[in-house]
N, C-alpha and C positions, 0 to 999 in steps of 0.2 A: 757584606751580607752574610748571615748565618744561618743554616736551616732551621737551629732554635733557638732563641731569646727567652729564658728564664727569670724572672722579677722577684727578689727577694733570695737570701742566701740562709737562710735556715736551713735546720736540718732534710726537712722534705727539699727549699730550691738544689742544697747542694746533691743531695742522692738521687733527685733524677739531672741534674747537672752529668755528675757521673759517669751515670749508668746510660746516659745518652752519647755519652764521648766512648763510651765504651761499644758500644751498638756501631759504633762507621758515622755518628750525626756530631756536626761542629756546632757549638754552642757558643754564646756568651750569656755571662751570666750577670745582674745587675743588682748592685747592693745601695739601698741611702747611707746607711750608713759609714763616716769614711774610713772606719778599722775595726776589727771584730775584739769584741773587747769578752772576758769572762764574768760575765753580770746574772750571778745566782745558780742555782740548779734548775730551774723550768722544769721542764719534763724530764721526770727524774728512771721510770718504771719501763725498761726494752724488751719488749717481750722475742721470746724466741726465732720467729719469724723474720722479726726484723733484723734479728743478728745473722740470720743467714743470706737476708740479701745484702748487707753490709760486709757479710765476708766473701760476697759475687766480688766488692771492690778491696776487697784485701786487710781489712780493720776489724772485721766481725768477732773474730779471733781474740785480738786488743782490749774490744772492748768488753767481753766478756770476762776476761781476766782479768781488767782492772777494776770493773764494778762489783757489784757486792750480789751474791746470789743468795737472795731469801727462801727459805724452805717453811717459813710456819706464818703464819696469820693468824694474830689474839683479836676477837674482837669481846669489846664491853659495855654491860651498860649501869652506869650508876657506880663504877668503878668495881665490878663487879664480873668476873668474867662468864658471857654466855659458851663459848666455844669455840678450839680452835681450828686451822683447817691448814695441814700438812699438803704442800706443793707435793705433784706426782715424783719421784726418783726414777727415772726409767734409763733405758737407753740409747737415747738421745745424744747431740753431740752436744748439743748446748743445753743450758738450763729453760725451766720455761720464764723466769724473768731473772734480769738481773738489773740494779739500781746503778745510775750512774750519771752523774748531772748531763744533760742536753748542751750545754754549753762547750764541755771536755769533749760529746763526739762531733761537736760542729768542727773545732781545729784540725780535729782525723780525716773527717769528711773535707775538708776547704783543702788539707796539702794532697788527699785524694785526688780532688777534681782536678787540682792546680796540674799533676802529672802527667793528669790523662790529657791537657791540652786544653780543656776547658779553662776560657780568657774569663777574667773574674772583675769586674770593674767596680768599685766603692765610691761612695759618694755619690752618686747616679740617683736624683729621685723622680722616680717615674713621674709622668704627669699626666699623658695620656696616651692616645695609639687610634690610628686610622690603619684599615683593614681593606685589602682587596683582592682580586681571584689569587695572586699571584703572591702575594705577600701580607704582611705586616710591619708599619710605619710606627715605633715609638718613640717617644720623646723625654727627655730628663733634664732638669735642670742640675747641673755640676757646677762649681766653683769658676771655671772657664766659662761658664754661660749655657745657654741651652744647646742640646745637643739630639739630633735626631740618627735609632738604630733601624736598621730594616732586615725584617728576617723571613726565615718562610713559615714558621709559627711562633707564636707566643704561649708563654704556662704563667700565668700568675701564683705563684705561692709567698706571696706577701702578707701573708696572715688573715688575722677576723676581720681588720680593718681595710681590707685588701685595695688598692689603688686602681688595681688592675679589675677588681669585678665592678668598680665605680664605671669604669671608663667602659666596660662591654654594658654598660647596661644591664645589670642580672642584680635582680632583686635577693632578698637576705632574708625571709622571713626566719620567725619564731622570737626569742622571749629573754629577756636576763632574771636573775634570783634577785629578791631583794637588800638578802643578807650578802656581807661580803665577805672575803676569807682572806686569813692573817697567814702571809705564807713566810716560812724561816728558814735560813739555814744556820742550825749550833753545831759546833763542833765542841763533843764532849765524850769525856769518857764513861759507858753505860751497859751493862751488863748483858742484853739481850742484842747484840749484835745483827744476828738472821732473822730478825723478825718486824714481822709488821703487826702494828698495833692500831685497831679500832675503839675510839673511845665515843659512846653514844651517852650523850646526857652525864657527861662527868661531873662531881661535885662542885670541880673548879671549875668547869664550862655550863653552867646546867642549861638545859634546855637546845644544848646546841652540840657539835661533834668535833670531835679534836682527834689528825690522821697522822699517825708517826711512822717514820721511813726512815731504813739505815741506807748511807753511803758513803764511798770510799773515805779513807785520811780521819775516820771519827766524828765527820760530819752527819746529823741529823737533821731531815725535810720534818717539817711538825707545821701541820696547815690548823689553825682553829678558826671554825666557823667564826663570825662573831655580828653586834647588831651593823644594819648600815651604813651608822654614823662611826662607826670607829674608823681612825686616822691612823696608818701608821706609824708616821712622825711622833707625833701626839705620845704613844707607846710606849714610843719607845724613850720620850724626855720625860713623862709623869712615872716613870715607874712600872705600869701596867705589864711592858712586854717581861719585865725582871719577874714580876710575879708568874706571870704565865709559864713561864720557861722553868722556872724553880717547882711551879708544880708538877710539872713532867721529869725533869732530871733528880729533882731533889733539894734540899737548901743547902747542902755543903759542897757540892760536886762542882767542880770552879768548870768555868764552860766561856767561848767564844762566838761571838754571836757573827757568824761572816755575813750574811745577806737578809734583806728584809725589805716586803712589797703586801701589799693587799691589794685584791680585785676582784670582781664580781664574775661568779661562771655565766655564763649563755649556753642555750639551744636554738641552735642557725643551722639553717640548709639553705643553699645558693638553689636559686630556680632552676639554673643550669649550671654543666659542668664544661658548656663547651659552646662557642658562639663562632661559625664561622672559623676563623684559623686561630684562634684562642682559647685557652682549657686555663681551669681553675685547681688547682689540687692543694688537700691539704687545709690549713683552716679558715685558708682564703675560697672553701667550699663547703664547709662545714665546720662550727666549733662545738664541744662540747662539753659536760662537767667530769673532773680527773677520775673521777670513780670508776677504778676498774681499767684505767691505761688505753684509753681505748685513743685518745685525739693525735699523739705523734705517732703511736706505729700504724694507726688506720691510716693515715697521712704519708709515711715510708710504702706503706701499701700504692696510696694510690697513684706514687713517685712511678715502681717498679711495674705497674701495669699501663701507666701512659707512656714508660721511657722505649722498650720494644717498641711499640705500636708505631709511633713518631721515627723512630729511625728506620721500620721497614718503611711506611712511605717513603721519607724522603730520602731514601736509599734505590725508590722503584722497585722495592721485593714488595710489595704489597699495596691493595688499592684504596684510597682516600677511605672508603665505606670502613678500612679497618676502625678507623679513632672514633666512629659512632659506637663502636664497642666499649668504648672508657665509661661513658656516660652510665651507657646501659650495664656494666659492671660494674660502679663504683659506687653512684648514685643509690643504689639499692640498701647496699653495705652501708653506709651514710646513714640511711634512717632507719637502719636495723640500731646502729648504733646508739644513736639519737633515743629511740625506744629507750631500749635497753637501761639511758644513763638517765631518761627521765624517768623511768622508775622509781630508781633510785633514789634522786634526788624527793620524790614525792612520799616513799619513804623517811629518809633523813629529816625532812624539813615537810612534814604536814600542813597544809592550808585547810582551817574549818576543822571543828572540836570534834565531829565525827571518825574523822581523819586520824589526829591526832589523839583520841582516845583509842582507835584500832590499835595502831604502831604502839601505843604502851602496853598495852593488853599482849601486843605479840611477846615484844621485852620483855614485859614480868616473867611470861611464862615460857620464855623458850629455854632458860636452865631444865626444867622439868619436863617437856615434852618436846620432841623431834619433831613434830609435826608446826609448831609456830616454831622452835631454829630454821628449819626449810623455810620461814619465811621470812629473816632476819635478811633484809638489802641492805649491805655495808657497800655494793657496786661487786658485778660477774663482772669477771676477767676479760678481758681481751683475748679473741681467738683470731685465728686464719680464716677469711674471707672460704666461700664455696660458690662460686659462679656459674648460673644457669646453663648450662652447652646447648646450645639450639642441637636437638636432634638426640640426645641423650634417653634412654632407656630409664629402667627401676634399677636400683644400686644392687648388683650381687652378692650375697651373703660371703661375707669374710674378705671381698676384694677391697679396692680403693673407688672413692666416686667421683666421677669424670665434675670436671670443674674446680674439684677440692686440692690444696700443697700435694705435689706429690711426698708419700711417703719417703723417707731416707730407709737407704740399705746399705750395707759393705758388699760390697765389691770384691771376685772372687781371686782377682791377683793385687787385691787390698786399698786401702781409701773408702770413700762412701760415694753414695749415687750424690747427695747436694753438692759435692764439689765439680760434681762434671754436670751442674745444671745452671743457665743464665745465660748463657750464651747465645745459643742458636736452640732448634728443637730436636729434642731429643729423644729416641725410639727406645723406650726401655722394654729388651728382653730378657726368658731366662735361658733363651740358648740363640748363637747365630743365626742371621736369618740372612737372607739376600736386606741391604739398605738401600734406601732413596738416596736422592744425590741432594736433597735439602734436608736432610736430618742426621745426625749422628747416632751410630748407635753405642748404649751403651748395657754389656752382655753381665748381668745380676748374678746368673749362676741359676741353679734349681733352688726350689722349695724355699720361695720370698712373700712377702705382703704381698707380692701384685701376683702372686699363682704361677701355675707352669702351663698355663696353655693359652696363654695370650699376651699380646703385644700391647706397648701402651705408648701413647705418644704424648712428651712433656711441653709446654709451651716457654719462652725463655724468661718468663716470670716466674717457672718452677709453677704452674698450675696445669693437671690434668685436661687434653683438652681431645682425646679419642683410644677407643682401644678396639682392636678386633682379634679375632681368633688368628691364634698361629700356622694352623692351614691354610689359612687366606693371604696370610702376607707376602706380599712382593714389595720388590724396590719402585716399582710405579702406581702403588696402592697403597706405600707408603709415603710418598709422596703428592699422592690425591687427598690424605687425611693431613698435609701440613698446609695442601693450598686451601683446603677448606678453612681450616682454621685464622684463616689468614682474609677472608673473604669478608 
């Protein structure tokens, strides 16, 4: 028996795989599939965030040097360009995105987990799970014949088609697109490197949107909308997908076509996120349309916020009521998301000549006025989650607000504050103070983001989760702000 049983080996099963073995919690993990094979770029777009909780496990690093860090966004319409939009430069340790096939950090993240002691078992296909005060009974058929795990919780992250949200009983509402999208991977050589390219109603696509992406080795992601009925097979033996590709590259520019798949996006939200001793994360909770990055790192997200929670229980630093806190933070962020990409998508793809006469009207005229650019939805970005803090104040002018990543800082005998966050909770000051014996402190030095006259305590997700003034702090006041948190 295992305190957790993880369903599916993707990128979200493996990163709270991880980051659970990392925590003090023994895991196993269970894959159908019986070997991990490298099949396309999937989720291609990492956003910041999630490079840092990927370098809590040691890769974050890797994988930002290996992928491709975009600074500029062209987007167009009519082949025409409306304007572009320069990534911030700051100082930051990582970029705010950087491209790099899903499939490359799944191998980083699997010899990851594999270290930390997390058992990995392939070929395992879930089939279903009885549940009681004490545990969790799963079952799988393997090549040996069926086989029954028993753990002291279960996480399904087995994707949209999730096995495991079958078997709790949790409904899936919302909706698929009609249209389907032709997704590619070319490797060619192309002059705009760092850039991502928005094509809305292109000559060669019209009426529809064609999304280009650089990634590492001269690979290019190029998604075209296109009707229903298109096959990709079909594409790629009439001829079709050559054309396609030649109007983006060019017709002389020799190119290798590595991968090719079409599929229809959804908007799904799982009823729940958590049934009894079983939680959902990831898109076996929620799927969305790529617009704006939002489905694998919202999903990394909600790997790094279930993986604490689960190991303080079943560690006994914390009591059951913690993991009602997943729901009540994730769930939210979910249909923030959700919004967010259905926007967009109603944008992109107008239903009803009303509709679709607006969105042209914007196009025409957003080269000319600022006022319709501001409302050109090509898909917002993917940000850091900010979670409600029961008990929380109004945010103070110039500080940080409680719920939200804590900010990074250097460190005054050198390194930065994210490298000393993930672990356990951490008391960030900017001068010594007496510490709790459940927190670490770590001492910023003066005159930082977080001010000089107050204490902040980090939670080991690296989220804000209290601060109080530095006259008030003791080592037993700091320690009543970690049990609360924990409550």
């Amino acid at each position: 028996m295992s305190d957790v049983a993880v369903i599916g080996a993707g990128a979200v099963g493996l990163t709270l795989a991880a980051r659970l073995a990392q925590h003090g919690a023994s895991v196993d993990l269970f894959e159908a599939e019986p070997r991990r094979e490298r099949i396309g770029s999937k989720a291609i777009c990492m956003q910041r965030e999630t490079l840092e909780i990927w370098a809590r496990l040691g890769i974050g690093q890797a994988v930002a040097d290996r992928g491709i860090q975009w600074d500029v966004g062209r987007t167009y319409f009519r082949g025409r360009q409306l304007f572009e939009v320069h990534l911030p430069g700051d100082d930051e340790h990582f970029p705010p995105f950087v491209n790099i096939s899903q499939s490359e950090v799944e191998e980083l993240l699997e010899a990851c987990a594999t270290s930390l002691g997390v058992r990995i078992h392939r070929g395992y296909r879930f089939t279903a799970l009885i549940q009681d005060a004490e545990g969790v009974a799963a079952t799988f058929v393997t090549d040996a014949g069926p086989l029954t795990h028993r753990s002291g919780y279960l996480v399904g992250t087995d994707g949209a088609h999730s096995t495991v949200r079958h078997a709790a009983g949790i409904g899936f509402d919302g909706y698929s697109f009609d249209d389907r999208f032709l997704i590619s991977d070319v490797r060619a050589e192309l002059p705009f490197t760092h850039e991502r390219h928005f094509h809305l109603d292109p000559p060669w696509n019209p009426g529809r949107q064609v999304l280009i992406h650089p990634q590492p080795d001269g690979v290019w992601r190029i998604d075209w909308q296109v009707p229903p009925e298109t096959d990709a097979d079909t594409e790629r033996t009439n001829g079709g997908l050559d054309r396609r590709i030649r109007d983006v590259i060019g017709s002389e520019t020799p190119y290798e076509l590595v991968w090719l798949t079409a599929y229809r996006f959804s908007q799904r939200l799982a009823d729940a996120f958590r049934v009894g001793r079983v939680f959902l994360a990831g898109d076996a909770a929620h799927v969305m349309s790529p617009f704006g990055a939002r489905g694998l790192n919202s999903g990394v997200a909600d790997a790094e916020n279930l993986a604490w929670k689960l190991a303080w229980v079943v560690r006994g630093e914390a009591p059951p009521t913690l993991l009602d806190t997943y729901e009540a933070e994730r769930k939210p962020v979910a249909r923030e998301n959700l919004e967010v990409t259905d926007a967009t998508m109603r944008f992109l793809a107008p239903h009803g000549a009303l509709r679709r006469a607006w969105r042209n009207l914007v196009l025409r005229l957003a080269p000319r006025s600022a006022w319709f650019r501001r409302r050109v939805n090509s898909g917002r970005l993917a940000e850091p989650a900010t979670y409600a803090i029961a008990g929380a104040g109004p945010p103070e002018p110039g500080l940080p607000v409680l719920g939200s990543v804590a900010p990074d800082a250097p460190l005054p005998d050198g390194g930065r504050l994210r490298d000393r966050l993930g672990r356990g909770f951490v008391i960030v000051v900017p001068r010594a103070i007496p510490t709790g014996r459940l927190a670490e402190e770590v001492d910023i030095g003066e005159a930082s983001v977080y001010g000089d006259t107050r204490a902040w305590l980090v939670r080991p997700d690296g989220h804000l989760a209290a601060s109080l003034t530095l006259g008030e702090a003791t080592a037993s006041e700091i320690d009543a702000l970690v049990a609360q948190s924990v409550v």
